[in-house]
Structures are given as structure tokens and as C-alpha cells.
N, CA, C and O atoms as a Tinker XYZ file with bonds, in Angstrom:
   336  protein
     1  N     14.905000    5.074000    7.574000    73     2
     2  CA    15.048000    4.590000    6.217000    64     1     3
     3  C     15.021000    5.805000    5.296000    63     2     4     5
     4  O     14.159000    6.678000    5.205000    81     3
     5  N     15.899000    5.690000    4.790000    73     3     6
     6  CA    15.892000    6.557000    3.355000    64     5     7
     7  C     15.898000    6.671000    2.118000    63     6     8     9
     8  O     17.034000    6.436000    1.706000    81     7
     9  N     14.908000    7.016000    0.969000    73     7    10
    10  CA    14.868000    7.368000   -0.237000    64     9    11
    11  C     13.067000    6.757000   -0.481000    63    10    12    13
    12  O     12.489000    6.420000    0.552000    81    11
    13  N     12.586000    6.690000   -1.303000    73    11    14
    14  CA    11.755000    5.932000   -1.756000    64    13    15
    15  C     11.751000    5.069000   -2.237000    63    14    16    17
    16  O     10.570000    4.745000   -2.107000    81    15
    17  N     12.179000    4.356000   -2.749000    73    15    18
    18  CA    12.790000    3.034000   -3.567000    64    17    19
    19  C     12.511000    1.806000   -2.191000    63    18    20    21
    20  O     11.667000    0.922000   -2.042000    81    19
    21  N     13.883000    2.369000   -1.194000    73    19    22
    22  CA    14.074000    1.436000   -0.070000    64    21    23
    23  C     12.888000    1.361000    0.793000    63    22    24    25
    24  O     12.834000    0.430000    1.596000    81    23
    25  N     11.519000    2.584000    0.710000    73    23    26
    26  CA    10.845000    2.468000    1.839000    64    25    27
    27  C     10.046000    1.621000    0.834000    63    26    28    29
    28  O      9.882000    0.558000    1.433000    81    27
    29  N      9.280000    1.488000   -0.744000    73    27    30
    30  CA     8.430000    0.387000   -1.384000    64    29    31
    31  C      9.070000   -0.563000   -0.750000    63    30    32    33
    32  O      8.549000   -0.999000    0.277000    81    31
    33  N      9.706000   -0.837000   -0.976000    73    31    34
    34  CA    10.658000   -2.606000   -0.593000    64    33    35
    35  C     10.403000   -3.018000    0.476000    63    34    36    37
    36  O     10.054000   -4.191000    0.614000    81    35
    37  N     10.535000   -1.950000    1.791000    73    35    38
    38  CA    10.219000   -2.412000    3.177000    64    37    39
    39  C      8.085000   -2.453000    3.223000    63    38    40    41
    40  O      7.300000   -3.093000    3.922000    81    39
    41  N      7.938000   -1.705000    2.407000    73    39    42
    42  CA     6.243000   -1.844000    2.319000    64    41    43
    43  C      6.166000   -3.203000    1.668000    63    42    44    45
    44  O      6.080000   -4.029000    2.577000    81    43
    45  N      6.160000   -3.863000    0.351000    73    43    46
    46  CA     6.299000   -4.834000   -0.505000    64    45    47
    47  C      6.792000   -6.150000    1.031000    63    46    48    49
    48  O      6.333000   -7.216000    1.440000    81    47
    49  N      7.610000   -5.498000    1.302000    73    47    50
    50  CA     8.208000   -6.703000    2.708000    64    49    51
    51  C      7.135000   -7.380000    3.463000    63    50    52    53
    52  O      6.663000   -8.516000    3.485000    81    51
    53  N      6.843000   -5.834000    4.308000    73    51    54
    54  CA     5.853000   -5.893000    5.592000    64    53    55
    55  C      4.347000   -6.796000    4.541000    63    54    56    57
    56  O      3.774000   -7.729000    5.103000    81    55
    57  N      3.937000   -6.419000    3.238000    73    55    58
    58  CA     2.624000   -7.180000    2.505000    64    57    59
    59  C      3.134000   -8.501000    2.589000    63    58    60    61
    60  O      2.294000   -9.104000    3.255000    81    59
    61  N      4.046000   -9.286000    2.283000    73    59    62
    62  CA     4.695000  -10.404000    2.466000    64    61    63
    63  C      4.698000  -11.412000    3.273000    63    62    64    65
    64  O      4.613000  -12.635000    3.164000    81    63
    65  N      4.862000  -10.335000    4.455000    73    63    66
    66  CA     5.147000  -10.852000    6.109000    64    65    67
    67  C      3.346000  -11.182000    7.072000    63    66    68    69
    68  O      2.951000  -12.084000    7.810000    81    67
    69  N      2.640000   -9.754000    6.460000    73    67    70
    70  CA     1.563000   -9.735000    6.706000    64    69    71
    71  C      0.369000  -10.181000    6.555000    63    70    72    73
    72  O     -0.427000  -10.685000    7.347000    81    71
    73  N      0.305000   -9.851000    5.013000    73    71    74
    74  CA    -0.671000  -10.056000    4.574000    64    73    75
    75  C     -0.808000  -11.331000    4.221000    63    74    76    77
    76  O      0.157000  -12.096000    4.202000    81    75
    77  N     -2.264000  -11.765000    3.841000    73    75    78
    78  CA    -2.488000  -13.599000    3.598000    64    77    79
    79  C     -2.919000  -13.280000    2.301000    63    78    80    81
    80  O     -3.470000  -12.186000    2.180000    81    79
    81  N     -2.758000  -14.206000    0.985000    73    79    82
    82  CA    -3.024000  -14.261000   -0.384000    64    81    83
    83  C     -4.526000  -15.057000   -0.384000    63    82    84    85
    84  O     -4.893000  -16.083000    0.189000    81    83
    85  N     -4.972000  -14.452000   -0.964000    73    83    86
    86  CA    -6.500000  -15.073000   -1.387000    64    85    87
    87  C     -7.085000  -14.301000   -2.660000    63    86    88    89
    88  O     -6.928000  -13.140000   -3.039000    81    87
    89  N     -7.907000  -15.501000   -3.242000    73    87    90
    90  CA    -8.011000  -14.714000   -4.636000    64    89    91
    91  C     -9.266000  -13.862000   -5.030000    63    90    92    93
    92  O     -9.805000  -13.844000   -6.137000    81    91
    93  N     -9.742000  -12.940000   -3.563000    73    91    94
    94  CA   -10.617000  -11.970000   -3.822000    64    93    95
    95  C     -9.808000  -11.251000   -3.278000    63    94    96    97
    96  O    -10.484000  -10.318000   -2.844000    81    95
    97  N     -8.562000  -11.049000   -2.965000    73    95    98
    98  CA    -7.737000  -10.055000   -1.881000    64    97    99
    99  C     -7.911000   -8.421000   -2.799000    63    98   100   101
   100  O     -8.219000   -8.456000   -3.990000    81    99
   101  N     -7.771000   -7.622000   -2.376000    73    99   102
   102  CA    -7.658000   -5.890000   -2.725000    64   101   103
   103  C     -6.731000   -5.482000   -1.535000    63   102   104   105
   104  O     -6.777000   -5.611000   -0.312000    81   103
   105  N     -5.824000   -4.903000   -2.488000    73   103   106
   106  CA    -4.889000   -4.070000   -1.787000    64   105   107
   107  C     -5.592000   -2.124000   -1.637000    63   106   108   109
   108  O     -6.679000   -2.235000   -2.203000    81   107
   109  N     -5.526000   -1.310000   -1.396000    73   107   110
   110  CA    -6.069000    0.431000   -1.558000    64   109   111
   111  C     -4.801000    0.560000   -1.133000    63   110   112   113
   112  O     -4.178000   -0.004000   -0.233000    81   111
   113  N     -4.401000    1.714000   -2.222000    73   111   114
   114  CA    -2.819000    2.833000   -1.768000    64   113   115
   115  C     -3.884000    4.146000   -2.335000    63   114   116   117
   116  O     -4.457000    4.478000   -3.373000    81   115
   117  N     -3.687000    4.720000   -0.623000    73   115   118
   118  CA    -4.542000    6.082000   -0.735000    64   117   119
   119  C     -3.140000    6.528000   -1.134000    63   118   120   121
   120  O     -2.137000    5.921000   -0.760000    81   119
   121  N     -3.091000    8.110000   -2.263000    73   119   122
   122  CA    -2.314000    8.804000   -2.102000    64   121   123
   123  C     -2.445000   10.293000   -2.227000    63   122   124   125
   124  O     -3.294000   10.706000   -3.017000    81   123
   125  N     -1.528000   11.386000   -1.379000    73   123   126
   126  CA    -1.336000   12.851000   -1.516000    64   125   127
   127  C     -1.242000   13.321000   -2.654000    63   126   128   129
   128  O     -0.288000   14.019000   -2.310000    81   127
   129  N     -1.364000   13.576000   -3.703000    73   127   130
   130  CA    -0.827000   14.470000   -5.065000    64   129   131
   131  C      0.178000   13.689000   -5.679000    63   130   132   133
   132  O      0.812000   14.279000   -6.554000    81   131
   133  N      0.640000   11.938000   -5.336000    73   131   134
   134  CA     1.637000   11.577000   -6.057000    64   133   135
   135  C      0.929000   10.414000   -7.227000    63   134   136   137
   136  O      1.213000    9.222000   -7.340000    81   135
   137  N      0.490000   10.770000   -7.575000    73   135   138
   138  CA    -0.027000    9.408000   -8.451000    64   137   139
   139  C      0.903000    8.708000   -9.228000    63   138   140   141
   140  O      0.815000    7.490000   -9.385000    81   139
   141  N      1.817000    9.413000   -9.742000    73   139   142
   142  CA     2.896000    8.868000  -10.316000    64   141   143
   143  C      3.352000    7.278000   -9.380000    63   142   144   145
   144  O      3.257000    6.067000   -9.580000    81   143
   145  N      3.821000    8.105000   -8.408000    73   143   146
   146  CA     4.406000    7.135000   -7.132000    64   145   147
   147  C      3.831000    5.646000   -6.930000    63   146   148   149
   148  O      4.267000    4.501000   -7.040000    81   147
   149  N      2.745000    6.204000   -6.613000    73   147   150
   150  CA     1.033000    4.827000   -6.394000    64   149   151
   151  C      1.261000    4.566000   -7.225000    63   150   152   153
   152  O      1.332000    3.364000   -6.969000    81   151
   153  N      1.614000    4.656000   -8.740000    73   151   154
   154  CA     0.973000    3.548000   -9.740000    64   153   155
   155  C      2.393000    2.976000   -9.933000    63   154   156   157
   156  O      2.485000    1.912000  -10.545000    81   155
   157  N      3.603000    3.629000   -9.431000    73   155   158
   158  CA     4.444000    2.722000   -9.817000    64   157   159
   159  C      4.724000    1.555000   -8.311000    63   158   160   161
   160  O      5.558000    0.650000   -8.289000    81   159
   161  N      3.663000    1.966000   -7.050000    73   159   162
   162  CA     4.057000    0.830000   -6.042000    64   161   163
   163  C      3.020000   -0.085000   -6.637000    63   162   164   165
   164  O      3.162000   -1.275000   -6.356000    81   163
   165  N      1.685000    0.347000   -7.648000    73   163   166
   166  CA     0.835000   -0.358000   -7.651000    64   165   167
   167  C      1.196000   -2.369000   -8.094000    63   166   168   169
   168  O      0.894000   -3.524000   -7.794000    81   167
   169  N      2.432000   -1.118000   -9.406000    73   167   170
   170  CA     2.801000   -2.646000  -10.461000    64   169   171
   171  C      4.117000   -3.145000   -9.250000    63   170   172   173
   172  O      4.219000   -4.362000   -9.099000    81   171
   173  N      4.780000   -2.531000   -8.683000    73   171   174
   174  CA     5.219000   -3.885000   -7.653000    64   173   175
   175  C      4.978000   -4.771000   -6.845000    63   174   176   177
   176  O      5.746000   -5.582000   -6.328000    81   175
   177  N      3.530000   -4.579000   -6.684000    73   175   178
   178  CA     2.421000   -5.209000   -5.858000    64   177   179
   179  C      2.251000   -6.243000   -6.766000    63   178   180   181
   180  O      2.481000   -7.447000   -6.654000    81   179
   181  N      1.651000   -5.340000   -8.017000    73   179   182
   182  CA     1.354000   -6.794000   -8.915000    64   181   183
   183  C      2.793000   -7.967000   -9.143000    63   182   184   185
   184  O      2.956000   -9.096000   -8.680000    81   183
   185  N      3.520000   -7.276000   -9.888000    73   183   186
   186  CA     4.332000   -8.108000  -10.475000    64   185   187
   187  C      4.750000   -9.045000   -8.905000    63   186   188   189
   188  O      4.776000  -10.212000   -9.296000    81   187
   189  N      5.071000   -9.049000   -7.379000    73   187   190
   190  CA     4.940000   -9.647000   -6.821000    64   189   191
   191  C      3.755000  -11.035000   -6.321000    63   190   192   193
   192  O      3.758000  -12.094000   -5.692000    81   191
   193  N      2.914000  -10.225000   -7.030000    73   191   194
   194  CA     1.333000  -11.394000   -6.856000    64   193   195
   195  C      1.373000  -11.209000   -5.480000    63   194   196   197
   196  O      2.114000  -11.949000   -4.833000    81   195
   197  N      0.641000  -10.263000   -4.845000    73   195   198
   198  CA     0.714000  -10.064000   -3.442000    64   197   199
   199  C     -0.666000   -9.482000   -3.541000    63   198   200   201
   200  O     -0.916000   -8.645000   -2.674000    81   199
   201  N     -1.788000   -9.787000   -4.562000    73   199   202
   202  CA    -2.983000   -9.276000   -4.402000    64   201   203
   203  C     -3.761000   -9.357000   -5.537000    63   202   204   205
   204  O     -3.350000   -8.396000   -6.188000    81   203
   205  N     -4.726000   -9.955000   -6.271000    73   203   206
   206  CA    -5.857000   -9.804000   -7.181000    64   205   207
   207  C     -5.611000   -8.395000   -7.608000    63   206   208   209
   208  O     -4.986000   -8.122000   -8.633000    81   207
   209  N     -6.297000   -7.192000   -6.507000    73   207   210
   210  CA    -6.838000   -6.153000   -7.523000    64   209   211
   211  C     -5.986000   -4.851000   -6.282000    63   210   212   213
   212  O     -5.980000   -4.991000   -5.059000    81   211
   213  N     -5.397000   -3.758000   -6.992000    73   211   214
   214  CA    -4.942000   -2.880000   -6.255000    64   213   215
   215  C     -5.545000   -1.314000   -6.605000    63   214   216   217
   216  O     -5.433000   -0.860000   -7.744000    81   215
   217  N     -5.950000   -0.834000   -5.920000    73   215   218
   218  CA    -6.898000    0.318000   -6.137000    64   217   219
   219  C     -6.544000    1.742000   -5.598000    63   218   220   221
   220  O     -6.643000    2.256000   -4.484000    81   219
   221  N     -6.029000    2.244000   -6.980000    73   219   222
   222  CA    -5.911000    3.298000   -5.821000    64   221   223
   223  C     -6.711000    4.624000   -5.939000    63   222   224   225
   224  O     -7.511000    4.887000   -6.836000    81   223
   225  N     -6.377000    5.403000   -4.913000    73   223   226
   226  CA    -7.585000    6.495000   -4.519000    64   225   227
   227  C     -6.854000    7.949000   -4.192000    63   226   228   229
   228  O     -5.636000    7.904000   -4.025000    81   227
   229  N     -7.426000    9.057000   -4.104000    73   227   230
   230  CA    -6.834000    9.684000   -3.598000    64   229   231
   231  C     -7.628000    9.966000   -1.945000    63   230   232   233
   232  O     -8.786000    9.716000   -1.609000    81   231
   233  N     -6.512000   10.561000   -1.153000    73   231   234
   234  CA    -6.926000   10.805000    0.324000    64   233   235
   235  C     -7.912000   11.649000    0.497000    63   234   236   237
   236  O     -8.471000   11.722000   -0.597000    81   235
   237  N     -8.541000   12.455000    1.389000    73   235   238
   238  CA    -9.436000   13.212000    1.449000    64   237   239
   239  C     -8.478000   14.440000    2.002000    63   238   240   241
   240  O     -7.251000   14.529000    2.035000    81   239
   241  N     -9.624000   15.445000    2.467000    73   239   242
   242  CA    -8.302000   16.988000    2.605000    64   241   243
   243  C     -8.253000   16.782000    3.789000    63   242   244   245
   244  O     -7.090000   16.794000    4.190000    81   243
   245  N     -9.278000   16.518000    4.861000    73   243   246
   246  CA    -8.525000   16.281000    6.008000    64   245   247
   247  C     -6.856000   15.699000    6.588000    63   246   248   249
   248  O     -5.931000   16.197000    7.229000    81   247
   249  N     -7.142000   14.386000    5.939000    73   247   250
   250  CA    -5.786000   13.812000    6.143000    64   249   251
   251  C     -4.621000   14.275000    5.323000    63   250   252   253
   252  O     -3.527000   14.363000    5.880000    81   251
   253  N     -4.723000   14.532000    4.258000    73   251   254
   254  CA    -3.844000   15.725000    3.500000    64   253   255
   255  C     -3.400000   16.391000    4.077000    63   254   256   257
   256  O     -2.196000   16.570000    3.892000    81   255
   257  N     -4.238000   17.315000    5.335000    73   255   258
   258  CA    -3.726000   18.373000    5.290000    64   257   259
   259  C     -2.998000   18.376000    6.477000    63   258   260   261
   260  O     -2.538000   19.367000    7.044000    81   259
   261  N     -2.923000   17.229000    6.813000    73   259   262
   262  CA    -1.956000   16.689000    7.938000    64   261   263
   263  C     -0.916000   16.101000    7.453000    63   262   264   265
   264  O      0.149000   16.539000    7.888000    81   263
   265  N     -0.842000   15.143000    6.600000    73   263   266
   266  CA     0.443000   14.901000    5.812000    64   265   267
   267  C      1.046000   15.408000    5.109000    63   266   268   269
   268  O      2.248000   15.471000    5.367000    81   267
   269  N      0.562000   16.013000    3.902000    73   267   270
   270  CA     1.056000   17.092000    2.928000    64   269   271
   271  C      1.485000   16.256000    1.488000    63   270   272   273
   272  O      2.136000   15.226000    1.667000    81   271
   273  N      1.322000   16.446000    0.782000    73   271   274
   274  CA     1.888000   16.165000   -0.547000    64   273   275
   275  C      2.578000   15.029000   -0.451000    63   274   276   277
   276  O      3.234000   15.130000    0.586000    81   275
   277  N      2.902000   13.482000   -1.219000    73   275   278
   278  CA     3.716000   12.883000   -1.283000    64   277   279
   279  C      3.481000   11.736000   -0.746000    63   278   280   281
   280  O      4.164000   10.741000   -0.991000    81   279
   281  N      2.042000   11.758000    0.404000    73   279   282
   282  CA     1.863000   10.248000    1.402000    64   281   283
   283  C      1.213000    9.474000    0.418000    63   282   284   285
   284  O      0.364000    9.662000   -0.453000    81   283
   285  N      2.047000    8.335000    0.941000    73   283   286
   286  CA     0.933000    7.152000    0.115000    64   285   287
   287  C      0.594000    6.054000    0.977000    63   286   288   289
   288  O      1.557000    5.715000    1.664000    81   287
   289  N     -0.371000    5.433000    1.159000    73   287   290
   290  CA    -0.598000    4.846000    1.992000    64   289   291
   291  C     -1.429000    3.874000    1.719000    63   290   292   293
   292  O     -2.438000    4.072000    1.041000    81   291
   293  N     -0.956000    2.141000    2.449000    73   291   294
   294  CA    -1.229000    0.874000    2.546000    64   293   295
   295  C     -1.923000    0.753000    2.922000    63   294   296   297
   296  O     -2.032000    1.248000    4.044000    81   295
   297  N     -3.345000   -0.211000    2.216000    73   295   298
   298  CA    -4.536000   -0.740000    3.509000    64   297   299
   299  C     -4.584000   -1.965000    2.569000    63   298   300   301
   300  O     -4.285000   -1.962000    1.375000    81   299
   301  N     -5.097000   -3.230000    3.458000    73   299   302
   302  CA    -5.106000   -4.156000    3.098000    64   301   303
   303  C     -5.548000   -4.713000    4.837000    63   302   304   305
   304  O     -5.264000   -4.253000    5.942000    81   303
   305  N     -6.448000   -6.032000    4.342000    73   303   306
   306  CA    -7.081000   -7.283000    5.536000    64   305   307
   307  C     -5.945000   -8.164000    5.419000    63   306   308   309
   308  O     -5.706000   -8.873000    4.441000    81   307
   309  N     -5.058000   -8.053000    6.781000    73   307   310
   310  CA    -4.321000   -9.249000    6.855000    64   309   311
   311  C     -4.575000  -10.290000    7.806000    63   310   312   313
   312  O     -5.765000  -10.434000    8.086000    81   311
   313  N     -3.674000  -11.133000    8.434000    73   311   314
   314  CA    -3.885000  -12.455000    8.994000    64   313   315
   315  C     -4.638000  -11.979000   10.181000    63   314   316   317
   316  O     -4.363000  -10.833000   10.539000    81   315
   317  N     -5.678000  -12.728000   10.975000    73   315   318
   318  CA    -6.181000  -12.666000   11.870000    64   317   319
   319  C     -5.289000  -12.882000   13.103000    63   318   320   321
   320  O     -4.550000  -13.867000   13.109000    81   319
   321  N     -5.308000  -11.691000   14.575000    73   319   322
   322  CA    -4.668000  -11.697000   15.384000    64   321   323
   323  C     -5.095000  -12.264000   16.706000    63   322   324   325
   324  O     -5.458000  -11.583000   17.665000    81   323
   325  N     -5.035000  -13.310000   16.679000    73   323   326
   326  CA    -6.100000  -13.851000   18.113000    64   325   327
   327  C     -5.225000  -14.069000   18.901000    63   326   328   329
   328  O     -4.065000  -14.436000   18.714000    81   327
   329  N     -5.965000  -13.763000   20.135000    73   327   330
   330  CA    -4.870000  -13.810000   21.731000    64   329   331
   331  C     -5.130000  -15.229000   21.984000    63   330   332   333
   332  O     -6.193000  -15.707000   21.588000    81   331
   333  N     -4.154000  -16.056000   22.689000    73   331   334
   334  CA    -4.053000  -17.724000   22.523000    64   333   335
   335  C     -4.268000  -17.774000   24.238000    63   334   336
   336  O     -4.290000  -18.855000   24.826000    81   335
């Protein structure tokens, strides 16, 4: 996949597909040095209603310094996976 635009959309997707709506839900988008970025996936989160409260943070240097500048990254409790 390419650009940023198309990879929010496939993130925004996968929250969709995944995640379950409840009205204490919290989304966290850790991000690298982009805050810009995070706050603009933040309001597509919202304006989708795919979560109460979205928080974001920045990463720590460890993982930084493995990704580098630019990661942003999804956490969220989704549907429970039980083996049948």
C-alpha cells in the first residue's frame, strides 16, 4: 500500500472490522515525531464514531529507535477471540 491517506483508510477499515463499539471504548495512537499525522488520524476516528476517547502519546526511544520518525501506531481492545 501506498501513500498515507490510503494506509489511514485501511487502519479506519481494520477499527471497523475489529474493533467492538462501547461507550467507555479508548482508542491510543502512539506516535514517532509526527503529531501532525496522529491528530489528523485522531479526528477520523472521531468523525467515524469508532471510539469515545482517542489518546494520543508519544512512543518511548526504545521503539523509536527501531522505527524512526513517522510511526504511528494503533492500540485498541477488540472482539474477544475464543477457540470454539
Amino acid at each position: 500500500m501506498r501513500g498515507r491517506k490510503k494506509s489511514y483508510q485501511y487502519l479506519i477499515q481494520k477499527l471497523k472490522e475489529d474493533g467492538e463499539k462501547t461507550e467507555c471504548e479508548t482508542i491510543f495512537l502512539g506516535h514517532a515525531n509526527c503529531l501532525e499525522e496522529a491528530k489528523y488520524l485522531q479526528q477520523l476516528i472521531l468523525k467515524e464514531k469508532l471510539a469515545e476517547k482517542v489518546i494520543i502519546c508519544n512512543i518511548g526511544p526504545i521503539i523509536g529507535s527501531h522505527t524512526g520518525a513517522g510511526m504511528i501506531a494503533v492500540t485498541f481492545v477488540g472482539r474477544s477471540r475464543l477457540l470454539s
